[in-house]
N, CA and C atoms as an extended XYZ file, in Angstrom:
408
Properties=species:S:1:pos:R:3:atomname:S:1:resname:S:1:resid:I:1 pbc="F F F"
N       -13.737      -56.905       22.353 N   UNK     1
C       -13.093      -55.947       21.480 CA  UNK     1
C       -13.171      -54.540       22.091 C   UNK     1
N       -14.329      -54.337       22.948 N   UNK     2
C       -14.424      -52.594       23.326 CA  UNK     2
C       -13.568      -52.421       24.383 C   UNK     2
N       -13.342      -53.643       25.376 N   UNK     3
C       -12.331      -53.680       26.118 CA  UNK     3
C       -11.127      -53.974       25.997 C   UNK     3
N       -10.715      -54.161       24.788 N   UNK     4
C        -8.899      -54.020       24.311 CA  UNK     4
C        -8.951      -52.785       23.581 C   UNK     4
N        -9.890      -52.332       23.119 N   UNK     5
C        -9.827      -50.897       22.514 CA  UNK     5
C        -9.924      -49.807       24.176 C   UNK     5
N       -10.240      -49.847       24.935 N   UNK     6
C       -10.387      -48.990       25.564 CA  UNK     6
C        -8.729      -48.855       26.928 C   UNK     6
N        -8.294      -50.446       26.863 N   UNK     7
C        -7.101      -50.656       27.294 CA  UNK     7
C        -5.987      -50.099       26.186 C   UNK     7
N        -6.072      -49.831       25.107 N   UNK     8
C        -5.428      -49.317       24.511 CA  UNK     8
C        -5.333      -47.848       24.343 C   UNK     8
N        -6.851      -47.244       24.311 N   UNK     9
C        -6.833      -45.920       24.590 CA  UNK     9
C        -5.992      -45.226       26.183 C   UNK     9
N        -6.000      -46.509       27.293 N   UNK    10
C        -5.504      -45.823       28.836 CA  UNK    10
C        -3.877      -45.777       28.302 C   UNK    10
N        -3.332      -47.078       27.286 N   UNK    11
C        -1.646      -46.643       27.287 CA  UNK    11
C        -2.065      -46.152       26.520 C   UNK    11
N        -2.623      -45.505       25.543 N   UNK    12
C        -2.087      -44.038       24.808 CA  UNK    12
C        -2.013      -42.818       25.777 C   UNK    12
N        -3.106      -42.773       26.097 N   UNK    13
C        -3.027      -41.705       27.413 CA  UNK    13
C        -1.999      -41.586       28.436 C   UNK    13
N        -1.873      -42.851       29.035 N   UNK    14
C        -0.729      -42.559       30.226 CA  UNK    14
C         0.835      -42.325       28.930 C   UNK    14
N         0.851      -42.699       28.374 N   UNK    15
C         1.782      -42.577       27.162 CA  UNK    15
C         2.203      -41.114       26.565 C   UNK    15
N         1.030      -40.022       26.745 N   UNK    16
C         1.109      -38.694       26.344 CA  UNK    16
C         1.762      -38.272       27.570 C   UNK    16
N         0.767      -38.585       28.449 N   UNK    17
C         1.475      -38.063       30.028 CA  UNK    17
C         2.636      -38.347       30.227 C   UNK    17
N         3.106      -39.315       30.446 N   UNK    18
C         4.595      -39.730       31.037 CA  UNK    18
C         5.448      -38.501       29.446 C   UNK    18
N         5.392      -38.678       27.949 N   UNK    19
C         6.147      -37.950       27.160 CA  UNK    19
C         6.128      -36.362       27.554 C   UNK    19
N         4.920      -35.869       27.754 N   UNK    20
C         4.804      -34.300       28.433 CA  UNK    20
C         5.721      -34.377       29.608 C   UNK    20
N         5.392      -35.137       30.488 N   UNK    21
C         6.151      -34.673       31.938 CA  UNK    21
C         7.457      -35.046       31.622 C   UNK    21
N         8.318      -35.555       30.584 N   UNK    22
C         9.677      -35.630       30.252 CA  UNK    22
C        10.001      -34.271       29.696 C   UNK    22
N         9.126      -33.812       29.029 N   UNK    23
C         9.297      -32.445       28.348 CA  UNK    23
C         9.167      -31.006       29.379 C   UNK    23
N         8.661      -31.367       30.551 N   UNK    24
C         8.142      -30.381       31.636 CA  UNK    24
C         9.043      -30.180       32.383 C   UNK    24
N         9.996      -30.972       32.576 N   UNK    25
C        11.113      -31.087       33.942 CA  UNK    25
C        11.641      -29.202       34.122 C   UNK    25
N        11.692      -29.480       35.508 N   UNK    26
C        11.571      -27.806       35.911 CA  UNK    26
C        13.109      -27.368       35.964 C   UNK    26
N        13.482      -26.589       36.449 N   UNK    27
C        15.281      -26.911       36.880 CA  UNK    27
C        14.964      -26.498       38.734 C   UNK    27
N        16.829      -26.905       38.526 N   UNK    28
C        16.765      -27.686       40.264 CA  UNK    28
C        18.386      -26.971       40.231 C   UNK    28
N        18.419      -25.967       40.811 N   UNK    29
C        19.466      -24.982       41.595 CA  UNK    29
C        19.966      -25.917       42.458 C   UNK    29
N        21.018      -26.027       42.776 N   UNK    30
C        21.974      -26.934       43.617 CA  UNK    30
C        22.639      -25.619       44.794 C   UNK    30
N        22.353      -24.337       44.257 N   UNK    31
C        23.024      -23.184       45.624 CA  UNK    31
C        22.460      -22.267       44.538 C   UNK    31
N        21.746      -21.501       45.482 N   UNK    32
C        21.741      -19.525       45.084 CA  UNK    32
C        21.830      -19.175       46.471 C   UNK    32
N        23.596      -18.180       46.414 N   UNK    33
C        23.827      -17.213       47.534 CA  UNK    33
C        24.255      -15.780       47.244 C   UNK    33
N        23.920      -14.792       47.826 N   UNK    34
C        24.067      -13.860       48.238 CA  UNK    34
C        24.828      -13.501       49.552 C   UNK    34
N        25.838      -12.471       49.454 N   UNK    35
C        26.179      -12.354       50.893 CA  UNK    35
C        27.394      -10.821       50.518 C   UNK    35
N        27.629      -10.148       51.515 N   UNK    36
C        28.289       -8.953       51.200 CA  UNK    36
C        29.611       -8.859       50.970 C   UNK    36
N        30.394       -8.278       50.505 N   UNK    37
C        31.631       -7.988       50.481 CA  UNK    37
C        32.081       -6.416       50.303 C   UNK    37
N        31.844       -6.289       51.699 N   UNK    38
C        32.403       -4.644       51.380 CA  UNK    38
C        31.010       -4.034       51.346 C   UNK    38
N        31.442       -3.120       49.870 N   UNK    39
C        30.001       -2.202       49.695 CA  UNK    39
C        29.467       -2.627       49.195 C   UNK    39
N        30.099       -3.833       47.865 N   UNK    40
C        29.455       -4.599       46.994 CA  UNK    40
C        28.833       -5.998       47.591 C   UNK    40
N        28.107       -6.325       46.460 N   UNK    41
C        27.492       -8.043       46.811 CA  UNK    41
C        27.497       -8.703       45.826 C   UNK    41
N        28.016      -10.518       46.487 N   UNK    42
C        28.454      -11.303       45.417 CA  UNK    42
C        27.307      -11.803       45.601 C   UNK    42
N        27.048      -13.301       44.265 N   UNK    43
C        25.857      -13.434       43.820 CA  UNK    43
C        26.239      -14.591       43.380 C   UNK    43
N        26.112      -16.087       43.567 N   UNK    44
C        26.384      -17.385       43.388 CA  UNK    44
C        25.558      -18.285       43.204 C   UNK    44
N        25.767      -18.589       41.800 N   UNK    45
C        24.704      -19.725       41.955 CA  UNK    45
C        25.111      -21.068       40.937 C   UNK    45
N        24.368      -22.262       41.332 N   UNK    46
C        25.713      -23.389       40.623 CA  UNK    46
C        23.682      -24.193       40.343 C   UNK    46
N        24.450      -24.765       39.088 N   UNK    47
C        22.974      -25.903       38.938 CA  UNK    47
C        23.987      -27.143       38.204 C   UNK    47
N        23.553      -28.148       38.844 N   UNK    48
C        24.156      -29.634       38.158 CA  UNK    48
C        23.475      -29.960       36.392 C   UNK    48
N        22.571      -29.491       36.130 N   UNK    49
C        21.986      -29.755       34.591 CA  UNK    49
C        21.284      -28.457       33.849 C   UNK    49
N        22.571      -28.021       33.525 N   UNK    50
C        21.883      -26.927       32.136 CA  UNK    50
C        21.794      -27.418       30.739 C   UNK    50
N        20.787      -28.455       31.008 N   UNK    51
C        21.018      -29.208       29.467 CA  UNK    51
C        19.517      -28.121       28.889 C   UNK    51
N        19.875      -28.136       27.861 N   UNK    52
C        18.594      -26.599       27.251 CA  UNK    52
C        18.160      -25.635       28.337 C   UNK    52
N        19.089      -25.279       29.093 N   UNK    53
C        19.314      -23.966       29.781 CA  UNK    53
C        19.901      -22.854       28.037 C   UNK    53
N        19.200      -21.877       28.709 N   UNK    54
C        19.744      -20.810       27.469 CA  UNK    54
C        20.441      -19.555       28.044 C   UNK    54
N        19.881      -19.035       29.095 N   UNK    55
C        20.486      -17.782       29.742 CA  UNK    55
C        20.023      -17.627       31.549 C   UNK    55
N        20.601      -16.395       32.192 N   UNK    56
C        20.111      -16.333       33.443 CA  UNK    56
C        19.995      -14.480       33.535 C   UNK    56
N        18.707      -14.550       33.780 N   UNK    57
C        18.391      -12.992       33.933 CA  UNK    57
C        18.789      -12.909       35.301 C   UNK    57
N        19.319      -11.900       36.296 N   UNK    58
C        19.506      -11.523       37.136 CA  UNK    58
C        18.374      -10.131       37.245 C   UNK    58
N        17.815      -10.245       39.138 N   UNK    59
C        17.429       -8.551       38.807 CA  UNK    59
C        17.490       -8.566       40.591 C   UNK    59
N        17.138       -7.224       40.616 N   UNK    60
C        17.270       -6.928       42.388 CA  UNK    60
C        16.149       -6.047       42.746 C   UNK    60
N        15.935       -6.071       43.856 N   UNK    61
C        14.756       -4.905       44.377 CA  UNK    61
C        15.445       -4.614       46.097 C   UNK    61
N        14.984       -3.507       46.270 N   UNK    62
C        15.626       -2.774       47.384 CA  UNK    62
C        14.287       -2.947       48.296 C   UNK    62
N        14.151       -3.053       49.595 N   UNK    63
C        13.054       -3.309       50.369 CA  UNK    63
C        11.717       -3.729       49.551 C   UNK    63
N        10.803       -2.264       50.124 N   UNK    64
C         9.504       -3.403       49.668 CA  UNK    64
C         9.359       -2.735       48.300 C   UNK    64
N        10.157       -2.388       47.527 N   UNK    65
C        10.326       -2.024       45.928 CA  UNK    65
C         9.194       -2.622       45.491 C   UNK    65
N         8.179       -2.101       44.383 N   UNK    66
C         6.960       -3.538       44.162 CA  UNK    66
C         8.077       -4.234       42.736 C   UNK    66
N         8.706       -3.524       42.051 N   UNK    67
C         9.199       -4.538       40.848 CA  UNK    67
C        10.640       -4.834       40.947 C   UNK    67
N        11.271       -5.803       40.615 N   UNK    68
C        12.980       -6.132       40.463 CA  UNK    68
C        13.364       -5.010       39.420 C   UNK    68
N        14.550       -4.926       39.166 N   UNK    69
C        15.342       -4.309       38.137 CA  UNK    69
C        16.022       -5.338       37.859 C   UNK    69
N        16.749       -5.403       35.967 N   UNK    70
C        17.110       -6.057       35.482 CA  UNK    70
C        18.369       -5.556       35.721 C   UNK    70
N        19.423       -6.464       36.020 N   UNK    71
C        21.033       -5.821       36.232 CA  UNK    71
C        21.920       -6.738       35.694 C   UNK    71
N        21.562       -7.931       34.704 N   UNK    72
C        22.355       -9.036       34.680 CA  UNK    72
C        21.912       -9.557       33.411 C   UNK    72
N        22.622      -10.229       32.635 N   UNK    73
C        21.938      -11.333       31.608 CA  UNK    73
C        23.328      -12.313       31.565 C   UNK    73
N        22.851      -13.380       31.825 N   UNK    74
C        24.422      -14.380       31.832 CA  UNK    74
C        23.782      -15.470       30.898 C   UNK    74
N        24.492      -15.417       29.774 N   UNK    75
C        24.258      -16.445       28.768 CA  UNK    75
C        25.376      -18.182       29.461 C   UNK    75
N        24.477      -19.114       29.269 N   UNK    76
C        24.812      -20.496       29.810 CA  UNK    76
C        26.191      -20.581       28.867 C   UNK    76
N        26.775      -21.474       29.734 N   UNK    77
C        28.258      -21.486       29.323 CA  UNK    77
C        28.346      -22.923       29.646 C   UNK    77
N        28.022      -23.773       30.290 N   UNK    78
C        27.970      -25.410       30.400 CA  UNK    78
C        28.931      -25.575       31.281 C   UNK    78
N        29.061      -24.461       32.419 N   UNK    79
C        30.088      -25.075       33.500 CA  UNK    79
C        28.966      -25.284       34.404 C   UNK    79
N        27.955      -24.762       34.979 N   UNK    80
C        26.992      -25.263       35.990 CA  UNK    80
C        26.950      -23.802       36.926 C   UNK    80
N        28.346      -23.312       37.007 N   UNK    81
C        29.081      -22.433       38.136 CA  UNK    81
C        29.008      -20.959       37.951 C   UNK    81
N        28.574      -20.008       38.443 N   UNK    82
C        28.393      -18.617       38.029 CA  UNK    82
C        28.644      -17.856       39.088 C   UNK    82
N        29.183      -16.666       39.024 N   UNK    83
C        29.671      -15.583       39.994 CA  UNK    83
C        29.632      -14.502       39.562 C   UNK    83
N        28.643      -13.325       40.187 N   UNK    84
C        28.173      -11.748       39.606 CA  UNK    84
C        28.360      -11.259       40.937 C   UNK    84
N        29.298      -10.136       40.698 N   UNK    85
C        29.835       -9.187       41.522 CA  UNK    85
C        28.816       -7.656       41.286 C   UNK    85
N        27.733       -7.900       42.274 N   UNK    86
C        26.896       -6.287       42.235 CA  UNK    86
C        27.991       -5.150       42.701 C   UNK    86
N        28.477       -4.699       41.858 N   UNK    87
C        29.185       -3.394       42.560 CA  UNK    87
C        28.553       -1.497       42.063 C   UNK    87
N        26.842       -2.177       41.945 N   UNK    88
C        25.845       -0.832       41.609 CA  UNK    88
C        25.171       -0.805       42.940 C   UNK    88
N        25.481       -0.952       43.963 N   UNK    89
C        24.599       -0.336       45.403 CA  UNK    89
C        25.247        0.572       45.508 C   UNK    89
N        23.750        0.888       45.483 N   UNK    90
C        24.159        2.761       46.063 CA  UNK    90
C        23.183        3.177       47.367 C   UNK    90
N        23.498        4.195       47.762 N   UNK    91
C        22.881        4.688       49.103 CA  UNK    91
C        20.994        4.460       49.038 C   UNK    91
N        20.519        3.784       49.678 N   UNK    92
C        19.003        3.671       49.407 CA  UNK    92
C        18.318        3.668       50.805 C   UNK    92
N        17.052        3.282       50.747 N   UNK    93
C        16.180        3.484       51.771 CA  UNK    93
C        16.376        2.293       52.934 C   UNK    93
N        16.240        1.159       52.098 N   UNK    94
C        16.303       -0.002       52.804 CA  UNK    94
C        17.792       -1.046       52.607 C   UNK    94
N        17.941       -1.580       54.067 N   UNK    95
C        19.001       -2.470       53.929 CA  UNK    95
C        18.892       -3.977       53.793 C   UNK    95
N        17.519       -4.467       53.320 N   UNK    96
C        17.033       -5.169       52.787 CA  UNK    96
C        16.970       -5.514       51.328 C   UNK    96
N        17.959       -6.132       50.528 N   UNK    97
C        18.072       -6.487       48.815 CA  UNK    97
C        17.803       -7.979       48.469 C   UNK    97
N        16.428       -8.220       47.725 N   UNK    98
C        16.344       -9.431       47.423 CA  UNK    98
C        16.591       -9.294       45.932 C   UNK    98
N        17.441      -10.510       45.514 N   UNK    99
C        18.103      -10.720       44.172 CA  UNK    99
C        16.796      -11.967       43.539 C   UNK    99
N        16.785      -11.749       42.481 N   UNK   100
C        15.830      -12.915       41.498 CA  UNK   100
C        16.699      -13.227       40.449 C   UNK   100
N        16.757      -14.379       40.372 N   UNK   101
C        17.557      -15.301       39.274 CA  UNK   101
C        16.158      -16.013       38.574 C   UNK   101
N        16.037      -15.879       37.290 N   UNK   102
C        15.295      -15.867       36.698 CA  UNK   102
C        16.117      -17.145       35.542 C   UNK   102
N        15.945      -18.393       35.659 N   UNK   103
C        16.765      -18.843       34.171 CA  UNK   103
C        15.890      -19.590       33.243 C   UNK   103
N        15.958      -19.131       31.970 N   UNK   104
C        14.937      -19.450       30.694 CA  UNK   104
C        15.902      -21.147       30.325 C   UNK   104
N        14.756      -21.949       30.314 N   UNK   105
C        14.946      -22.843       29.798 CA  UNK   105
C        13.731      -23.566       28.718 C   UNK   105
N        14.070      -24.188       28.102 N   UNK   106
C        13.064      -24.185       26.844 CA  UNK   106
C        12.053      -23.327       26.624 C   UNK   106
N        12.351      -22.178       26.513 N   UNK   107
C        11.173      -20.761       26.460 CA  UNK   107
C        10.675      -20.563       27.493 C   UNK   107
N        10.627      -21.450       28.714 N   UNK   108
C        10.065      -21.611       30.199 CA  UNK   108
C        10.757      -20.630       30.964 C   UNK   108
N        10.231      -19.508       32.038 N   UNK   109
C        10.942      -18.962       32.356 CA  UNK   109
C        10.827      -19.290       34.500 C   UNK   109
N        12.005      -20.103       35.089 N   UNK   110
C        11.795      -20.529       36.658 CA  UNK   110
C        12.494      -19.273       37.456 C   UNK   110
N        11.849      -18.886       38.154 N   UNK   111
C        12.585      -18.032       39.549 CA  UNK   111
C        12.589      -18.226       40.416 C   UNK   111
N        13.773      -18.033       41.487 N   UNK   112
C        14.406      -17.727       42.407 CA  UNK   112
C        14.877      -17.007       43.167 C   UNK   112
N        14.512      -17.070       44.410 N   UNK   113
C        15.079      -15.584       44.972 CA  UNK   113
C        15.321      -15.610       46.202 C   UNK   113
N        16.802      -14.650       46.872 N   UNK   114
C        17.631      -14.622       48.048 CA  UNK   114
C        17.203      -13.188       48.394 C   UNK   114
N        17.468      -13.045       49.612 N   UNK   115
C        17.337      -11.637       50.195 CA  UNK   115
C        18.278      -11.254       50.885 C   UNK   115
N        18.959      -10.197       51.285 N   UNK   116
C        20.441      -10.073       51.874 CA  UNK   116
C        20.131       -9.013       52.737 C   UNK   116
N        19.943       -8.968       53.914 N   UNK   117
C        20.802       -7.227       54.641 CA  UNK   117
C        21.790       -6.790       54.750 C   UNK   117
N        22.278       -5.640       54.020 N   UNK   118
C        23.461       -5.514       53.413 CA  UNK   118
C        23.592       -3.804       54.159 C   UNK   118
N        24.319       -3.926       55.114 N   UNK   119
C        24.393       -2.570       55.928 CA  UNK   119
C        25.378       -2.081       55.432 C   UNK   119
N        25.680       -0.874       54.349 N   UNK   120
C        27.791       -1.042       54.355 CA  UNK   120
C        27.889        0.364       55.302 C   UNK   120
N        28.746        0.459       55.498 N   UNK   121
C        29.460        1.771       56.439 CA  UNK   121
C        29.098        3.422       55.788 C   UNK   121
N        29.157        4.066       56.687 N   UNK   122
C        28.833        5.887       55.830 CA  UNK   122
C        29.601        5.605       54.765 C   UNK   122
N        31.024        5.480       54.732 N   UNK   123
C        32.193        5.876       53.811 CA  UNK   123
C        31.411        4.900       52.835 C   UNK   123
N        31.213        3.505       52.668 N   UNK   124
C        31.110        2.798       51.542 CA  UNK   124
C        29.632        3.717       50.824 C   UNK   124
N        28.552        3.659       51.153 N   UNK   125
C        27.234        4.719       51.083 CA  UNK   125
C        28.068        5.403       50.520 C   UNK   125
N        28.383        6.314       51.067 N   UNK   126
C        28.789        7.782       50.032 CA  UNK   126
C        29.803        7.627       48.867 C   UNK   126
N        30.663        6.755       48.894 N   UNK   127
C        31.776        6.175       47.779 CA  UNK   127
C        30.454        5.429       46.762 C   UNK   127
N        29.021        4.822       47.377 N   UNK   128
C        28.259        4.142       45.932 CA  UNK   128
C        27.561        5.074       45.488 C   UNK   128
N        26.910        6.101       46.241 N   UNK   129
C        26.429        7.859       45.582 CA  UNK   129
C        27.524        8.181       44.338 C   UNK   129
N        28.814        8.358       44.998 N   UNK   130
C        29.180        9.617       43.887 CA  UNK   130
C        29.672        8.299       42.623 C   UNK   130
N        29.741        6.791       43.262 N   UNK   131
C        29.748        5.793       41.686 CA  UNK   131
C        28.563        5.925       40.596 C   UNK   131
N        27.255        6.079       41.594 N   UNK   132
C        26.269        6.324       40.755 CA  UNK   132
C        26.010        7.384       40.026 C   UNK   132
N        26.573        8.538       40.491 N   UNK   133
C        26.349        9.629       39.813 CA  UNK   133
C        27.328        9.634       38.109 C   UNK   133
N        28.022        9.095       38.316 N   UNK   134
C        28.662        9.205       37.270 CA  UNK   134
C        28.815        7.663       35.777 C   UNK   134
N        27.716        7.259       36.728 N   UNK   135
C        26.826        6.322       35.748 CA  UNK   135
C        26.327        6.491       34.292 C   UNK   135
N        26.657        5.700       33.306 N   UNK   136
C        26.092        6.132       32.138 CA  UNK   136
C        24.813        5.804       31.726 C   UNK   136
């Protein structure tokens, strides 16, 4: 008897485990790219299962910045497929921009992150100055 009780206690146990790790599943990005266009930078990213996906924070940091900035919130839409056009670079220190995709899924929050060297020309630089200046 202590040994069918105690075989019963291992499938309850492996039984919690296997139900948690159904509940744990992480997400799995199928592409996050970055790459330049111009002065601006596009921002791509595709996932095959946003099933209780809820949103995607976007943020960026300029070289060795210590924190991201928030520049994005893309609420899930159930195509998989997403495209954010950064057209806020402005003249900075470094030509080094790593982007973080941040997407909340069941209150869980997974990140990701690309880094780009993004050189644009004097003219583009000074055309994202006087965009920024007149920033609200």
């Amino acid at each position: 008897m202590k040994f069918l009780n105690q075989i019963i206690a291992i499938l309850l146990l492996l039984s919690c485990c296997f139900a948690l790790n159904a509940n744990a599943q992480g997400v799995v990005l199928q592409s996050f790219q970055v790459k330049s266009q111009g002065a601006d930078i596009l921002v791509k990213w595709e996932i095959n299962d946003e099933h209780q996906i809820s949103s995607y924070n976007l943020y960026r940091k300029y070289g060795e910045q210590g924190s991201f900035d928030h520049i994005s919130l893309v609420k899930a839409n159930g195509t998989g497929s997403y495209v954010y056009l950064d057209n806020d670079i402005f003249k900075n220190q470094s030509n080094l921009i790593t982007y973080e995709l941040r997407v909340v899924k069941n209150g869980r929050t997974y990140r990701f992150q690309s880094t780009l060297s993004h050189n644009p020309t004097a003219v583009q630089r000074t055309w994202g100055s006087i965009k920024s200046m007149f920033r609200q």
